[in-house]
N, C-alpha and C positions, 0 to 999 in steps of 0.2 A: 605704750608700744604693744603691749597684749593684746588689750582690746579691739587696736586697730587688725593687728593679724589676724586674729579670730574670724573680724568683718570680711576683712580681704578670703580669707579662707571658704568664709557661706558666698560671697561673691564667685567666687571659681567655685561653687559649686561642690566643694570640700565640705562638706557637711558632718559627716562622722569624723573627719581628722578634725575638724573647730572642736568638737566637743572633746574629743580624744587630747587633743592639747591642753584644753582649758582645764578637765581632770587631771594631765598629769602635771600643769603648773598648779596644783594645789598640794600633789603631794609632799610629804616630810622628805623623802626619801633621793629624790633627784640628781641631788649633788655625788650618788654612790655610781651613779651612769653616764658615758660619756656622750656627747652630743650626738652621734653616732648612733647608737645603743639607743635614744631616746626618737632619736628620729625615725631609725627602723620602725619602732613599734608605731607611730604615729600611721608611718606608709602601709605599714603589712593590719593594720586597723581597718585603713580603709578600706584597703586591697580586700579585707575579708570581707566587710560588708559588700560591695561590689557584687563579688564573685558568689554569694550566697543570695542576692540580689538574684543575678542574671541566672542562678541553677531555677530558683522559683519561679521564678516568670516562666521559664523552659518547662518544669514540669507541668505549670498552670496550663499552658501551651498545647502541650502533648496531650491534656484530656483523658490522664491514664484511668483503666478501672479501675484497678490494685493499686495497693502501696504493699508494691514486694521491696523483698531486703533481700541480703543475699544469704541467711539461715533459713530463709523459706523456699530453697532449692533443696529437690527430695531427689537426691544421688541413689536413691535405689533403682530408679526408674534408668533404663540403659540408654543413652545419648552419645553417647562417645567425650564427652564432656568428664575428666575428674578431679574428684574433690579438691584433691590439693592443688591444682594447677587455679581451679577457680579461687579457693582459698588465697592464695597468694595473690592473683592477680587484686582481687579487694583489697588485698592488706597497704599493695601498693600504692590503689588508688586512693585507699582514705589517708595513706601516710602524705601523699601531695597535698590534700585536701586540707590538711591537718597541722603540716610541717611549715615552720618559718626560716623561708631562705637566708643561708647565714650569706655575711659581707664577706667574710673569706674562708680559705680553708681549701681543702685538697678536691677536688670537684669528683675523684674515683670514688667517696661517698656519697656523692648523688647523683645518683642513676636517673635522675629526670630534668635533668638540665642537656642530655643527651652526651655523657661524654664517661668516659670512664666503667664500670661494671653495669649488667641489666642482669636481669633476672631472666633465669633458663629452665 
């Protein structure tokens, strides 16, 4: 029955969840997770390959000359633009980038599902 999911799985094109499965049906540890718990991680796997996928392609794309970050912004120079508002606004965006959507929970901690507190 593995094997065949696995199949079905490179068949749709699920390529990092087959592998992502077939690692985590090796591990000792499985039976401490619920089927839920296990699946999440299989989804939010692929979701990150994906999504890490399609940002590269984007900057392949764009042709940029630089590889800026955002400590390579010199706040002395006057823009109207500050630190901390920039500061934050990054922190936000890698905490998206970074963070694994929970199945539940009070939604006023995450401000990026659109519902509940934002940043000011």
């Amino acid at each position: 029955m593995r094997n065949q999911t696995i199949e079905q799985l490179h068949q749709m094109r699920l390529h990092t969840m087959a592998t992502a499965f077939k690692e985590e049906s090796e591990r000792p540890n499985n039976a401490e997770l619920t089927f839920d718990d296990r699946f999440g991680m299989l989804v939010e796997r692929e979701w990150l390959f994906r999504e890490n996928r399609r940002v590269s392609t984007r900057l392949k794309a764009a042709k940029l000359k630089h590889q800026a970050t955002i400590e390579d912004i010199d706040f002395r120079t006057p823009r109207g633009v500050e630190n901390r508002m920039s500061c934050r606004q990054e922190q936000a965006l890698s905490y998206h980038r970074t963070s694994s959507f929970p199945a539940s929970g009070d939604p006023v901690h995450y401000p990026y599902w659109g519902a509940g507190d934002s940043f000011s």
